[in-house]
C-alpha positions in Angstrom: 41.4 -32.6 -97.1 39.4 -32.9 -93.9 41.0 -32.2 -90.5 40.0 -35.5 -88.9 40.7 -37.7 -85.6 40.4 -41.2 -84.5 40.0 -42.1 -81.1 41.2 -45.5 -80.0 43.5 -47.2 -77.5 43.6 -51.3 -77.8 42.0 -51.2 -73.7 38.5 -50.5 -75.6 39.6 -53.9 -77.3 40.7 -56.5 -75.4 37.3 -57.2 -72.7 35.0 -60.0 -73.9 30.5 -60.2 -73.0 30.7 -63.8 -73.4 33.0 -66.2 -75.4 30.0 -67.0 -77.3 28.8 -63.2 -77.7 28.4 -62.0 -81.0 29.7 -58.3 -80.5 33.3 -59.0 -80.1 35.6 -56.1 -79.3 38.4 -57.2 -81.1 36.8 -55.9 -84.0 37.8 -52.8 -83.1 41.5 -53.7 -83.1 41.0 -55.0 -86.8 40.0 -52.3 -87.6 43.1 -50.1 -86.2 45.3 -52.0 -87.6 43.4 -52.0 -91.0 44.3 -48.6 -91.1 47.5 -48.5 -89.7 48.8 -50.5 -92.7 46.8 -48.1 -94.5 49.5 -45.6 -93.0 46.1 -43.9 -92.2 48.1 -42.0 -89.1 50.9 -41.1 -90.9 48.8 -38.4 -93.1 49.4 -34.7 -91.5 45.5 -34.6 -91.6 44.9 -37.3 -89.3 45.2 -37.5 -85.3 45.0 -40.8 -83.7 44.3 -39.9 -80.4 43.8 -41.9 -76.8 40.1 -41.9 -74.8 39.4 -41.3 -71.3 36.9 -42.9 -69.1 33.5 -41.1 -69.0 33.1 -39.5 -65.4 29.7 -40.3 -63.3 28.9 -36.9 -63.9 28.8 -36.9 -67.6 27.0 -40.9 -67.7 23.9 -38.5 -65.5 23.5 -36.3 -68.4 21.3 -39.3 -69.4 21.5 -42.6 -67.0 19.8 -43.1 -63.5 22.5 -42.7 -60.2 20.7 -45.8 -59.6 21.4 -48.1 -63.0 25.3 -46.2 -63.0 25.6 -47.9 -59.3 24.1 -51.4 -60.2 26.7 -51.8 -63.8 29.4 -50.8 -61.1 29.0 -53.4 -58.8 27.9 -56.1 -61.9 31.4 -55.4 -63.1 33.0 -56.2 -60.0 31.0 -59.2 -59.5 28.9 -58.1 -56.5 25.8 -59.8 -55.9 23.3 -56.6 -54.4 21.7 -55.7 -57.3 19.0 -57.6 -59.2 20.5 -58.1 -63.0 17.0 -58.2 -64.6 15.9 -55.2 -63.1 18.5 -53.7 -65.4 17.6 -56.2 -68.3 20.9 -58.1 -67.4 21.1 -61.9 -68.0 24.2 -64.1 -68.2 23.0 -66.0 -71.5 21.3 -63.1 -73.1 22.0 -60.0 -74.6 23.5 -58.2 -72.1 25.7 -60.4 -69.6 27.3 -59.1 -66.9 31.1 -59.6 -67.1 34.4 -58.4 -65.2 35.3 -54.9 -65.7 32.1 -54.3 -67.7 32.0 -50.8 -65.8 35.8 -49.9 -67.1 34.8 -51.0 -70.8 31.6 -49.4 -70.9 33.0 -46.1 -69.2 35.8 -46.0 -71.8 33.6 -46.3 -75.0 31.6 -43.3 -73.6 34.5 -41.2 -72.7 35.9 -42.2 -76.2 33.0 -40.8 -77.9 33.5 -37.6 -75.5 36.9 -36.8 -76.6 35.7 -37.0 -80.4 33.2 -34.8 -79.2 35.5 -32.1 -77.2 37.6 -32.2 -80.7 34.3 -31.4 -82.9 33.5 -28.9 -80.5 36.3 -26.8 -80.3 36.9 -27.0 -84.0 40.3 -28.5 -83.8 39.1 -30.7 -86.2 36.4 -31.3 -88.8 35.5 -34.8 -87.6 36.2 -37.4 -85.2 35.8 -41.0 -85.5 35.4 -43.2 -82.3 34.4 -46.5 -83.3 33.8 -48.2 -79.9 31.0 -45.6 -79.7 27.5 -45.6 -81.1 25.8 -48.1 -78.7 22.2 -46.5 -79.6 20.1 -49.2 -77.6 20.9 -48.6 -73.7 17.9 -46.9 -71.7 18.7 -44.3 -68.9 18.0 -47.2 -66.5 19.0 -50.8 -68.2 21.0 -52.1 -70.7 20.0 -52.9 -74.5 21.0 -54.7 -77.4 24.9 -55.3 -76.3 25.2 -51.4 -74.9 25.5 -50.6 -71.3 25.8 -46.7 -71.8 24.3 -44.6 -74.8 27.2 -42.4 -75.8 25.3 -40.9 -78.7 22.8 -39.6 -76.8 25.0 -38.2 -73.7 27.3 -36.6 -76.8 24.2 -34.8 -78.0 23.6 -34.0 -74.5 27.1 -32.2 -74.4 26.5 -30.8 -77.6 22.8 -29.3 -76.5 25.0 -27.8 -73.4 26.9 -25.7 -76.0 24.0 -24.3 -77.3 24.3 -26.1 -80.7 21.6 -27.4 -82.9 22.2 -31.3 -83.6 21.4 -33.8 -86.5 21.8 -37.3 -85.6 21.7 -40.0 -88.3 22.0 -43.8 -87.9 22.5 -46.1 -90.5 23.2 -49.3 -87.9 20.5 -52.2 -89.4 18.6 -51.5 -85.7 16.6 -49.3 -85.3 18.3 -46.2 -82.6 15.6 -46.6 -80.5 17.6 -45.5 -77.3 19.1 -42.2 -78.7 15.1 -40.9 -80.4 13.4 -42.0 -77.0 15.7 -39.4 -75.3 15.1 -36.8 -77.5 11.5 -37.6 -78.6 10.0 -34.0 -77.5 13.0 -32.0 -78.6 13.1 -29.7 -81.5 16.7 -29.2 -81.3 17.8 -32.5 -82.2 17.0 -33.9 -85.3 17.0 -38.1 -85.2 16.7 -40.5 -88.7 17.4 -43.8 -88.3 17.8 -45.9 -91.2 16.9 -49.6 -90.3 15.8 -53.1 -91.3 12.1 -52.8 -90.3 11.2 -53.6 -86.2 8.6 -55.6 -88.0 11.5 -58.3 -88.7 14.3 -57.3 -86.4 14.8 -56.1 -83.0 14.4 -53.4 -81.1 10.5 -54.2 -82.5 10.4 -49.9 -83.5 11.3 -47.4 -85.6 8.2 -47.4 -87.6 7.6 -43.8 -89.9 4.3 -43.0 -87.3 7.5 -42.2 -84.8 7.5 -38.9 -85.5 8.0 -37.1 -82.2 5.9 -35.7 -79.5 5.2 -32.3 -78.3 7.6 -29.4 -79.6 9.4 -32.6 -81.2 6.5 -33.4 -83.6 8.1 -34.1 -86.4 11.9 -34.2 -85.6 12.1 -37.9 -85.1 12.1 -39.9 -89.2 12.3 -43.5 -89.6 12.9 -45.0 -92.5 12.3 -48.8 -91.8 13.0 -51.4 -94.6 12.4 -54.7 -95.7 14.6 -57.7 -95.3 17.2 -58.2 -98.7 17.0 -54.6 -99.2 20.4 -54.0 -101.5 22.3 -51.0 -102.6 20.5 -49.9 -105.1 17.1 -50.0 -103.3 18.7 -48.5 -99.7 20.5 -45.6 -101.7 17.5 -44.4 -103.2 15.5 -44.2 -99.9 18.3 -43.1 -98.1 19.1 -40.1 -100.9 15.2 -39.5 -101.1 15.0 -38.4 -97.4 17.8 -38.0 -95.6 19.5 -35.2 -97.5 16.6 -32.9 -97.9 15.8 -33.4 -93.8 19.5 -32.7 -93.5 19.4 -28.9 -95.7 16.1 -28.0 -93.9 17.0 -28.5 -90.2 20.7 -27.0 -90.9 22.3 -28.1 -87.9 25.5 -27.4 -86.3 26.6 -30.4 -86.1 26.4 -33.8 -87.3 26.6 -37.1 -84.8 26.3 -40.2 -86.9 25.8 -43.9 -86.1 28.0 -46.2 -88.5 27.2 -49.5 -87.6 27.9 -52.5 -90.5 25.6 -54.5 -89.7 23.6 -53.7 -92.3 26.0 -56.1 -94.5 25.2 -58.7 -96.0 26.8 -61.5 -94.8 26.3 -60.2 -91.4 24.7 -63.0 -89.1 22.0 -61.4 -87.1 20.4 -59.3 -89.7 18.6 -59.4 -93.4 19.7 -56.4 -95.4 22.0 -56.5 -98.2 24.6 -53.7 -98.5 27.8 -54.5 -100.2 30.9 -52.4 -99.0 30.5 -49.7 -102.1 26.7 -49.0 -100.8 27.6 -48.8 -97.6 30.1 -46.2 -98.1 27.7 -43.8 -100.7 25.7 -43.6 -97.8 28.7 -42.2 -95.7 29.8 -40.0 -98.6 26.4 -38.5 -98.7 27.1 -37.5 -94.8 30.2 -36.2 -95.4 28.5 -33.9 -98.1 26.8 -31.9 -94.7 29.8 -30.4 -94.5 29.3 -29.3 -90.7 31.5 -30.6 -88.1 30.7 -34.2 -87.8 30.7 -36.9 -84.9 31.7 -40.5 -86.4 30.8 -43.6 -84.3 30.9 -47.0 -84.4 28.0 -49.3 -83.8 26.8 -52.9 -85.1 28.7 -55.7 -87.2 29.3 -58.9 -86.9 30.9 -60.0 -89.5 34.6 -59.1 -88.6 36.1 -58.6 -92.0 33.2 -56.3 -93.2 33.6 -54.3 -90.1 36.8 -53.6 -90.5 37.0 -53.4 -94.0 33.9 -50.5 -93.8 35.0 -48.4 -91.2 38.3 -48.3 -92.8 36.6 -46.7 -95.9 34.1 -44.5 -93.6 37.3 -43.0 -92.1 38.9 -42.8 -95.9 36.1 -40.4 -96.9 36.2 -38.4 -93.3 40.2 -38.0 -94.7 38.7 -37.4 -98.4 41.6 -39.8 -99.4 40.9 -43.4 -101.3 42.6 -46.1 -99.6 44.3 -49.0 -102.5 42.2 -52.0 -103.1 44.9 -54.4 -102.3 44.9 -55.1 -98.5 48.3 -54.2 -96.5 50.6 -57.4 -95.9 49.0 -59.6 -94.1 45.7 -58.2 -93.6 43.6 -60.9 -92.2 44.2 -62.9 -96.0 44.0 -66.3 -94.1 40.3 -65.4 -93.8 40.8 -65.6 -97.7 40.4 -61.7 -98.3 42.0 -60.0 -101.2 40.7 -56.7 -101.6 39.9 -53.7 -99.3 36.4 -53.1 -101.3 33.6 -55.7 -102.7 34.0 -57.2 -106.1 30.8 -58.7 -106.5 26.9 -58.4 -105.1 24.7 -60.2 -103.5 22.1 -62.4 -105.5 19.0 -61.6 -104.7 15.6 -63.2 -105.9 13.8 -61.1 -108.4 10.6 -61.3 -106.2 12.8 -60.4 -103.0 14.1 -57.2 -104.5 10.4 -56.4 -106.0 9.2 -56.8 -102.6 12.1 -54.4 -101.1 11.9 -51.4 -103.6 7.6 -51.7 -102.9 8.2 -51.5 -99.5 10.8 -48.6 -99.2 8.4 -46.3 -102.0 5.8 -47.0 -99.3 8.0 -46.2 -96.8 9.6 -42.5 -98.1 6.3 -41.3 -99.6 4.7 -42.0 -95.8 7.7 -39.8 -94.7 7.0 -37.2 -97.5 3.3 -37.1 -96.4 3.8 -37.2 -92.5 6.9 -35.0 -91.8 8.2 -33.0 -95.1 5.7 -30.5 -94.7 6.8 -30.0 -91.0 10.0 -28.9 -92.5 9.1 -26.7 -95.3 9.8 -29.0 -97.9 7.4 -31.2 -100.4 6.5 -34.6 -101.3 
């Protein structure tokens, strides 16, 4: 049985972008309590430990003094900075709310404290699932995420002289965390997405392979809409794991957004709960110590339901099918896993599995051999 932690305090919960915003924080809070009636924190194996606001010190390992300022005095309401110079915009993805600044610091600093734990080895892996916001830019705000705390954890991790692997399986592409590690052999980025030829951020294409001494340690693996479990796993298993073994880092830091579900509303592929979770399993395989965050999902049920089962396999333990008392059952739920699969049109799924053979022998061609390994 792993050693594992989970970070969370219901303050990275309770702040809201915009009653009509589709990342809502409270997901967060399902998911606690999912586990709680799990008795998820009553195993000897398990921590359930409180964040900390990220300092400005530790937000500079990646964003501008400048953009840290302007979110500061957005979140008090303070009219001296010009919201679109930091791609803020009250009806679009990224509004400016009260205590943005607070919310935004405590995510990071969430992911932060998982890190410290990884670090100094007081446990196998931590789990913060307020983290993983892969989108934001050193100097604005992208796709719902006002500071990247994957990329200033690698950042702390780099500082300790440790090689990193960062995989994200979020239905986005992570175009935040490769852009700040683009030229940098030491970190290791795949990214798992719906193509940026159907969904934003518009990237993530395989010919993102790196620059410089980084040729070669960026890997996309975009695929096409009403991808399903089937077609996902075998991409996913075809590159991922080999990549993995060859760069041998020390440490894992892994995106986990749900978004790739689907009934999610904003995006096309179609993982059930068991596909999602053979993708984690195949993570937790690494066996190094591993950072576990959060990311996408907005379908409120799957994401709680999913990270419950990511943070079963970090605990190696198999949570009961039947939901705890209560459990969110007047949204009609029954059972902790998915029963049944998405129908998908013969031609749909022909299309998919085409696309992703296209997709991993490009990768085989372009970037195995960087690695050692062949097509």
């Amino acid at each position: 049985m792993r050693r594992a932690a989970f970070v969370y305090d219901a303050a990275l919960s309770c702040h809201v972008l915009r009653t009509d915003h589709p990342m809502r924080p409270v997901r967060l809070q399902h998911t606690y309590d999912l586990l709680r009636g799990y008795g998820a924190f009553d195993e000897t194996s398990s921590q359930l430990v409180p964040p900390r606001p990220a300092t400005e010190e530790e937000l500079r390992l990646l964003h501008s003094p400048q953009y840290i300022a302007a979110v500061r005095s957005f979140s008090l309401g303070l009219s001296g900075h010009d919201p679109r110079r930091f791609n803020f915009s009250d009806q679009g993805d990224n509004p400016r709310y009260q205590g943005m600044f607070e919310a935004a610091t405590l995510s990071t600093g969430a992911t932060l404290v998982a890190a410290e734990l990884v670090a100094s080895k007081q446990v196998d892996v931590a789990f913060n699932i307020a983290g993983g916001l892969h989108h934001a830019a050193p100097d604005h705000a992208s796709g719902f995420c006002v500071f990247n705390d994957p990329a200033i954890a690698i950042k702390y991790f780099l500082a300790q002289g440790l090689r990193v692997a960062y995989v994200d399986i979020d239905a986005h592409h992570g175009d935040g965390v490769q852009q700040a590690f683009y030229d940098d052999p030491r970190v290791l980025t795949i990214s798992a997405h719906e193509s940026g030829r159907y969904l934003f951020p518009g990237t993530g294409f395989v010919s993102e392979t790196g620059a410089g001494e980084g040729k070669g340690y960026s890997v996309n693996l975009p695929l096409y809409p009403y991808t399903d479990d089937e077609v996902y796993l075998w991409a996913f298993l075809e590159v991922a794991p080999p990549l993995l073994r060859a760069f041998a880092p020390d440490v894992l830091v892994t995106q986990l957004g749900i978004d790739s579900y689907h009934r999610d509303p904003l995006t096309h592929l179609q993982l059930t709960s068991g596909g999602y979770v053979a993708a984690v399993r195949e993570l937790a395989k690494l066996g190094v110590p591993w950072l576990a965050l959060g990311g996408g999902g907005y379908d409120l049920s799957a994401v709680a339901r999913c990270w419950a089962l990511a943070y079963g396999v970090m605990l190696d333990v198999e949570w009961p099918d039947q939901l705890p008392d209560g459990f969110l059952r007047q949204q009609g739920l029954h059972s902790l896993r998915d029963s049944q699969s998405p129908q998908i049109p013969a031609q749909a799924r022909q299309d998919a599995l085409r696309y992703a053979e296209e997709t991993v022998a490009a990768i085989k061609e372009q970037i195995f051999p960087l690695h050692g390994l062949s097509g």
